[in-house]
C-alpha positions in Angstrom: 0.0 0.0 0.0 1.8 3.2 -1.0 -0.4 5.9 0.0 -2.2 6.3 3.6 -6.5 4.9 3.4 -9.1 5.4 5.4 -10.8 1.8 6.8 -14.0 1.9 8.4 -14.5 -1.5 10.0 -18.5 -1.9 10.6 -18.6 -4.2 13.9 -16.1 -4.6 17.0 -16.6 -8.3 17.7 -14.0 -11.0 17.1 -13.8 -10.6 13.3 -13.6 -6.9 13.1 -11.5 -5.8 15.8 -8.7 -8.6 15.2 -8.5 -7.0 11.4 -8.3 -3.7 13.2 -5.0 -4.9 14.7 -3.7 -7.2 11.6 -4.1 -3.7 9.5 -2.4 -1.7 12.2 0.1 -4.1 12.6 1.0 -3.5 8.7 1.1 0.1 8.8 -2.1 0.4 6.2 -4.3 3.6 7.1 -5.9 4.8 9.5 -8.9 2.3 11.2 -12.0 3.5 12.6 -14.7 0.5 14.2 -18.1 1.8 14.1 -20.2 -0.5 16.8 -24.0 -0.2 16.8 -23.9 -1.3 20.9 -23.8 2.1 23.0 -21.0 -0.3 25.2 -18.5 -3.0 24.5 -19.4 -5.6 27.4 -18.0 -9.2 27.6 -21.3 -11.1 26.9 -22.0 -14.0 25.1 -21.0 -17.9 25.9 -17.7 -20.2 24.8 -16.4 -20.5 22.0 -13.3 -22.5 20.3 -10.3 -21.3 18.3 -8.6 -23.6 15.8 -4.9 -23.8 15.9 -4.2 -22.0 12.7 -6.7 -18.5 14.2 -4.8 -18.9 17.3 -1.6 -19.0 15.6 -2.5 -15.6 14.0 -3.9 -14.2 16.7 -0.2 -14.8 18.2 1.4 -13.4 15.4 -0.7 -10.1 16.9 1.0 -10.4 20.1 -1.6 -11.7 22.0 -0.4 -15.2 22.7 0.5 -14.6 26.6 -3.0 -12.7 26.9 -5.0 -15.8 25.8 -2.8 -18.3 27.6 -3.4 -17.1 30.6 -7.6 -16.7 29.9 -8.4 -19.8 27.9 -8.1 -23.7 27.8 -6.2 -25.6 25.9 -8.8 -28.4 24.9 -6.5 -31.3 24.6 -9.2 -34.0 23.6 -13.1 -34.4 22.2 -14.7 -37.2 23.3 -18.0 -38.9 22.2 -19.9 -40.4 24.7 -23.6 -41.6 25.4 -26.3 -40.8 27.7 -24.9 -43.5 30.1 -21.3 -41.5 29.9 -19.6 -44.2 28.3 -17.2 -42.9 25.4 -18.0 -43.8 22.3 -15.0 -42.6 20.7 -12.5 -39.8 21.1 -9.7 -37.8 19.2 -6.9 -35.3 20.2 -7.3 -32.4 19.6 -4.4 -29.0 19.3 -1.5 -29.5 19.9 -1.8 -33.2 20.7 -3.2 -33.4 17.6 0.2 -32.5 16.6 -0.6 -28.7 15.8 2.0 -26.5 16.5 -0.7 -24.4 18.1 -3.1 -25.5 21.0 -6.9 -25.4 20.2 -8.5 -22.8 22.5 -11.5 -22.9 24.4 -12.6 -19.5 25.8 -15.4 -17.4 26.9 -16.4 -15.0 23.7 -16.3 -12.2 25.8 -13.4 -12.0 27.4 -11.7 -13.0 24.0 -13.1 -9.6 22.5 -12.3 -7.9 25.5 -8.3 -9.3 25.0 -9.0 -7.9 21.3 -10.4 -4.4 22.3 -7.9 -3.7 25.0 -5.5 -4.3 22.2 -6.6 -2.5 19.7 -7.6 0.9 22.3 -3.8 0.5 23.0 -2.0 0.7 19.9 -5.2 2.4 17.8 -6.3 5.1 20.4 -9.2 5.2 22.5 -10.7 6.8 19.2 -10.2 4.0 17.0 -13.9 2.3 18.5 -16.8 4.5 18.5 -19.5 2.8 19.8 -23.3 3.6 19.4 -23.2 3.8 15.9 -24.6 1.7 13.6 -24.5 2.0 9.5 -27.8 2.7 8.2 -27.1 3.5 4.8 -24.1 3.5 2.0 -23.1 4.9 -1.5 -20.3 4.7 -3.1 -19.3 7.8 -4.8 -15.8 8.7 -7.1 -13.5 6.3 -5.4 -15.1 6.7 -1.6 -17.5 4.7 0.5 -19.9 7.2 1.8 -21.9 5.7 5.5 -25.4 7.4 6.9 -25.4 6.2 10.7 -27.0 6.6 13.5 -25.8 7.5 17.1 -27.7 6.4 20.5 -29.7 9.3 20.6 -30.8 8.6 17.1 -28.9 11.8 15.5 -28.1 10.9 11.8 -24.2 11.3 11.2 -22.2 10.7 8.0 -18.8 9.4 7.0 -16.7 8.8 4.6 -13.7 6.1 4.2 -11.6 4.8 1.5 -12.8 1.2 2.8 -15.9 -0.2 4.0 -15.2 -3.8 5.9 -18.5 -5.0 6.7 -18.2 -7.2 10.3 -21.4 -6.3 11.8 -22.3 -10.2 12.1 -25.6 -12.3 11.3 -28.0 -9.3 10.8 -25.5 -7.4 8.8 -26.1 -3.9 7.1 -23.1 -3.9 4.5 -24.1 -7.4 3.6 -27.4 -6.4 2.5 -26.6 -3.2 1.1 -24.2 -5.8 -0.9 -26.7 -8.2 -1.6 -29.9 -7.2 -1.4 -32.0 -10.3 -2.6 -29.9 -12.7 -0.2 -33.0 -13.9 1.5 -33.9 -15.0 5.0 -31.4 -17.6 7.3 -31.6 -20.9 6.9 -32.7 -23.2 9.7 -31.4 -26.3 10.1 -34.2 -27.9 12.1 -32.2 -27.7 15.2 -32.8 -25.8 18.5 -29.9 -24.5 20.5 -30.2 -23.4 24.0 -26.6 -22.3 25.2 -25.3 -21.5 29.0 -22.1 -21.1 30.8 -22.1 -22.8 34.6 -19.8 -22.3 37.3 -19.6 -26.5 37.9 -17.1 -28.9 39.3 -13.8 -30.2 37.3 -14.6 -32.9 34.8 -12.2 -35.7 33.3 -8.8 -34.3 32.9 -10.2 -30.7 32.9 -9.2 -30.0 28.9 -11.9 -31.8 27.4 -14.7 -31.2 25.0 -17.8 -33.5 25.8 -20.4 -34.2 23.2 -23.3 -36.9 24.2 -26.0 -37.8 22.1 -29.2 -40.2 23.0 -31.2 -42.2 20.0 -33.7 -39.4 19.8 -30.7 -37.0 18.4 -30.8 -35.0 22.1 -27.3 -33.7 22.2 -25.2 -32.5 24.8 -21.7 -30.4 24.3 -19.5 -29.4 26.8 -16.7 -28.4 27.9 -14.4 -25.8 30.0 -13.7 -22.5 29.2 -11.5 -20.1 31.9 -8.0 -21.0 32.8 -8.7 -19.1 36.1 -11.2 -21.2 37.4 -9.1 -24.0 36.1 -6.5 -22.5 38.6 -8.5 -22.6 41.5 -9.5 -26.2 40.8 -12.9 -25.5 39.1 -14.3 -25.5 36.1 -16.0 -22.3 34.0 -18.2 -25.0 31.5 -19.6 -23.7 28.4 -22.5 -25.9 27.2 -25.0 -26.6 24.2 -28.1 -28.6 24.2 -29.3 -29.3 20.5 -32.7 -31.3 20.0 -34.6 -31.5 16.2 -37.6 -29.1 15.8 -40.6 -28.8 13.4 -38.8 -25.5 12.0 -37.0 -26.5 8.8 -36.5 -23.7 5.8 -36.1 -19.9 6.0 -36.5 -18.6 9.4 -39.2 -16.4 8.8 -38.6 -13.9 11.3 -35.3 -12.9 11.7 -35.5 -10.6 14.7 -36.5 -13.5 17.2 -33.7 -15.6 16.2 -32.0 -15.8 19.4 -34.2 -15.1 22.5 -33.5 -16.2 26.3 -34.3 -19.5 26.9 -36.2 -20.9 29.5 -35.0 -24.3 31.7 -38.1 -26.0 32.0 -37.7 -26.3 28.0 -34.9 -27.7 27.8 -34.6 -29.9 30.5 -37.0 -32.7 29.5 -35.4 -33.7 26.8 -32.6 -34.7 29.2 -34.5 -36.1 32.0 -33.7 -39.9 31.7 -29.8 -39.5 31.0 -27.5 -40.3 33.6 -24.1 -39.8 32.4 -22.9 -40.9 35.9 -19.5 -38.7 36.2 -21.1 -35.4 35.0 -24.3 -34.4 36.4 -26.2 -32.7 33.3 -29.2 -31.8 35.5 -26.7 -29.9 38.0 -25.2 -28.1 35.2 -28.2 -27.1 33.3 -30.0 -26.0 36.9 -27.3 -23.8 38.1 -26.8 -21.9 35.4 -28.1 -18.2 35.3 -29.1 -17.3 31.7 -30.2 -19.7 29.1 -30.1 -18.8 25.6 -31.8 -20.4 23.1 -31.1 -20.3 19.2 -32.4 -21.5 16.2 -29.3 -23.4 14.5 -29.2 -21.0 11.6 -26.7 -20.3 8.2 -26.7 -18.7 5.1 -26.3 -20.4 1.8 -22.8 -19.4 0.5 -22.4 -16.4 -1.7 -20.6 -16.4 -5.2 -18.8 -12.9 -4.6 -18.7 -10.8 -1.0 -18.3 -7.6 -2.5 -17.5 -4.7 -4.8 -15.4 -1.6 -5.4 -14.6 -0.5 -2.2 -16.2 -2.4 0.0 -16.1 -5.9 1.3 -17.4 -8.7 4.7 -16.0 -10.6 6.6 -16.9 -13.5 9.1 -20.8 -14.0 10.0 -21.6 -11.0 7.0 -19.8 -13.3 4.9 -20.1 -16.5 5.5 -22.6 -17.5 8.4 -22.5 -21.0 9.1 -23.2 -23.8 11.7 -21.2 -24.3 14.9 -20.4 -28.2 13.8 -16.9 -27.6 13.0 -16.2 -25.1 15.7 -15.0 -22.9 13.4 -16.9 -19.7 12.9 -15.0 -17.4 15.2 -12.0 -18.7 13.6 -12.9 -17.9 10.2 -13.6 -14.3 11.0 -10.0 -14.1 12.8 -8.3 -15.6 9.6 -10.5 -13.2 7.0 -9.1 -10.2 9.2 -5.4 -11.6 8.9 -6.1 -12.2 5.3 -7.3 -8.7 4.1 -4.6 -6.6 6.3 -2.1 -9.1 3.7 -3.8 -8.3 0.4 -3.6 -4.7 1.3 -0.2 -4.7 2.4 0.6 -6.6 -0.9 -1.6 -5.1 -3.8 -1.6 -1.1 -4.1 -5.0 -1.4 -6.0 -7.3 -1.3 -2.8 -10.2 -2.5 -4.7 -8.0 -5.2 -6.3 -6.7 -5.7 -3.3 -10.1 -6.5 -1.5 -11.3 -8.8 -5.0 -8.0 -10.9 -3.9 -8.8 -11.2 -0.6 -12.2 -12.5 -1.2 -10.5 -14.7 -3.6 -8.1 -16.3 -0.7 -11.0 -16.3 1.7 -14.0 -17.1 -0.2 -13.6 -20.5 -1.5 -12.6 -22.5 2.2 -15.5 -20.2 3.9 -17.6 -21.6 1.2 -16.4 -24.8 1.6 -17.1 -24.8 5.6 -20.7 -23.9 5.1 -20.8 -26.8 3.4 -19.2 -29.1 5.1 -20.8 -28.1 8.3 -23.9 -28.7 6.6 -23.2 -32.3 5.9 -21.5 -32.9 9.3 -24.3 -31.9 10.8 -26.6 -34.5 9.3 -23.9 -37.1 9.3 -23.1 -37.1 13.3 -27.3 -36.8 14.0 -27.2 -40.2 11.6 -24.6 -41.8 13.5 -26.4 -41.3 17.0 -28.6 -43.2 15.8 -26.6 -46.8 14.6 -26.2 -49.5 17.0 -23.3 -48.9 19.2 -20.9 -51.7 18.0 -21.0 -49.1 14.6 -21.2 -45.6 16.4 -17.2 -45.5 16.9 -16.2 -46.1 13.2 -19.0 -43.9 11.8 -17.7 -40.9 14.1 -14.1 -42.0 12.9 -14.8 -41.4 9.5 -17.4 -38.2 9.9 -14.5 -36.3 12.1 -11.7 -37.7 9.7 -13.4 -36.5 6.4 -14.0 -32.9 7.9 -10.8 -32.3 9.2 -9.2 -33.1 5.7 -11.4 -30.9 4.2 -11.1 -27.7 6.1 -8.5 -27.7 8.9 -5.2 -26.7 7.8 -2.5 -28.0 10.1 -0.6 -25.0 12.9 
C-alpha cells in the first residue's frame, strides 16, 4: 500500500477488531470501528479457536494474553447418555498442531482484542453507538449514513468499507440485497455457561448424544477457574424441531431460553460422572437459538467495500469454526492490502483467498451436521467407526495444520 486509506471497520466483535490490529500491525491507514452497541461488554457464551486463528492471533502479540484466559482443549470425546465414550480424538497440539486449540469465553476474548486495539489504535479507534444505516459509493469513496444512541443521523466517509457487523449485517445487504432469509437447520440450540465442578482431565470437549438426536456439548472455558480447581463450562443442548427452511422472522432468532424447555429432553440420561441436571440448573441465563446459516455467496463484495466473518459466511457451529474464520478473514485482508496497491484489487484478492474455504465450511458443516445426528442413531458396536470417518473426512477438508 503506498499511499495512507481510510478503513472503516463496521462491527467490534472478534472478526472486526482482530483485522483492526492485523491492519495496524502492517502500517495500512488509519482504522476506525463503528459498533451499533452504545457499550462493548464481555457477553456471550464459549467459543473454540482452531490452531491455525490462534496461531494468527499470536502473530498479533496476543499469545501470553489468551494463555493465561483460555483452555487448551486437549481431547473431544463422544460419549452416550450412560457416559460411556463412544469414541474420542486429540485435539491441538496433541493433535500435533503446533498451536493448542483454544476454548474460551467469547467475551473475554473480544475484551483481550479491544484492550489491544484501544492501546495501539487510540481510544478513538472504536466509536460505539453507531450503527450504519445506509451507503453509497461515490468517485472512489465509501460514503456511510449512521445513526448515534440518541438517534442523531451522522455521516462518513472512508476509502474502505469492511462489513463485520455479524448475522443481521447492514453492509451485507446493502451488498446483496436479494440474499433472503437464514436458513434453519431444524435444530434448536439453548446455550449457558455454569460455574460447575472439574470434569475428566479438565481439557476436554464432551459431546453426548441419545437415540432421539438430544445432544449434549461441553466443555471448560476459563484457565482461572481451572486454577483454582474449578471449572467455567460452556455448554450446548441441540434437539430436532418442526422448523426446517427460511427462518421467517429474523428478529426473534436468538431469545433467552427458558429451563423448563430444555430440561426434559434430558430427563432420563445419567451420564454418571457429569451431572447434566446440576449443570443445566445452576446456570443463570439460558439462551436459546435457532441453529441457523446462510447459503454461501458467489462474490462478497465490490469496489470498495467488502465482509468478513458471519456478514460473509454464516455458518453452523459443527466444526467449531466460525470465530476462527472471521480471525483468519481479518489476517487475510490486512495481507492483500499490504501486498496489492490497488485497494479494490486488493479487496477482490482477498475474497478470492478467503471465499472459496468459507464456502467450503458452510458446506461441510452442513453435511457434518446431518452425518453425526445419523450416527447417534446406529447400533453402538458401529457408532465408533462412523464418528471416525465423519471427524476424519471434515478435518481433511477444512482444517489446515498450525
Amino acid at each position: 500500500m503506498s499511499e495512507p486509506i481510510d478503513i472503516l471497520i463496521a462491527g467490534a466483535g472478534i472478526g472486526g477488531l482482530s483485522c483492526a490490529l492485523a491492519l495496524h500491525q502492517a502500517g495500512i491507514g488509519k482504522v476506525t470501528l463503528l459498533e451499533s452497541s452504545s457499550e462493548i461488554r464481555p457477553l456471550g457464551v464459549g467459543i473454540n479457536i482452531q490452531p491455525a486463528a490462534v496461531e494468527a492471533l499470536a502473530e498479533l502479540g496476543l499469545g501470553p494474553a489468551l494463555a493465561a484466559t483460555a483452555i487448551p482443549t486437549h481431547e473431544l470425546r463422544y460419549i452416550d447418555q450412560s457416559g460411556a465414550t463412544v469414541w474420542s480424538e486429540p485435539r491441538g497440539v496433541e493433535a500435533g498442531n503446533a498451536y493448542p486449540q483454544y476454548s474460551i469465553h467469547r467475551g473475554e476474548l473480544q475484551m483481550i482484542l479491544l484492550a489491544a486495539v484501544r492501546e495501539r489504535l487510540g481510544q478513538q479507534a472504536v466509536r460505539t453507538g453507531l450503527g450504519v444505516e445506509r451507503i453509497k459509493e461515490r468517485d472512489g469513496r465509501v460514503l456511510i449514513g449512521a445513526r448515534d444512541g440518541q438517534g442523531k443521523p451522522q455521516a462518513l466517509g472512508a476509502d474502505v468499507l469492511v462489513g463485520a457487523d455479524g448475522i443481521h449485517s447492514k453492509v451485507r445487504a446493502h451488498l446483496h440485497p436479494d440474499q433472503g432469509p437464514l436458513s434453519h437447520g431444524g435444530i434448536t440450540m439453548w446455550r449457558g455457561v455454569t460455574e460447575f465442578d472439574r470434569f475428566l482431565d479438565g481439557k476436554t470437549m464432551i459431546v453426548a448424544n441419545d437415540e432421539h438426536w438430544s445432544r449434549l456439548v461441553a466443555y471448560p472455558i476459563s484457565a482461572r477457574h481451572a486454577a483454582e480447581g474449578k471449572s467455567l463450562v460452556n455448554w450446548v443442548c441441540m434437539v430436532p424441531s418442526a422448523a426446517v427452511g427460511q427462518l421467517d422472522n429474523e428478529a426473534d432468532w436468538n431469545r433467552d431460553g427458558r429451563l423448563e424447555d430444555v430440561l426434559p429432553f434430558f430427563a432420563d440420561w445419567d451420564l454418571g460422572w457429569f451431572d447434566i441436571r446440576d449443570l443445566l440448573t445452576r446456570n443463570q441465563l439460558i439462551l436459546q437459538y435457532p441453529m441457523v446459516d446462510r447459503d454461501p455467496l458467489p462474490h462478497w463484495g465490490r469496489g470498495r467495500i467488502t465482509l468478513l466473518g458471519d456478514a460473509a459466511h454464516l455458518m453452523y457451529p459443527m466444526g467449531a469454526n466460525g470465530a476462527s474464520q472471521a480471525i483468519l478473514d481479518g489476517i487475510e485482508l490486512a495481507a492483500a492490502l499490504a501486498r496489492n496497491a490497488d485497494v479494490a484489487g486488493a479487496l477482490r484478492e482477498y475474497e478470492e483467498a478467503r471465499r472459496p474455504m468459507a464456502n467450503k465450511i458452510i458446506l461441510a458443516n452442513r453435511e457434518r451436521e446431518k452425518e453425526e445426528w445419523a450416527a447417534a442413531s446406529r447400533p453402538k458396536t458401529e457408532k465408533s467407526a462412523a464418528l471416525e470417518a465423519i471427524t476424519g473426512s471434515y478435518r481433511n477438508q477444512v482444517e489446515r495444520p498450525r
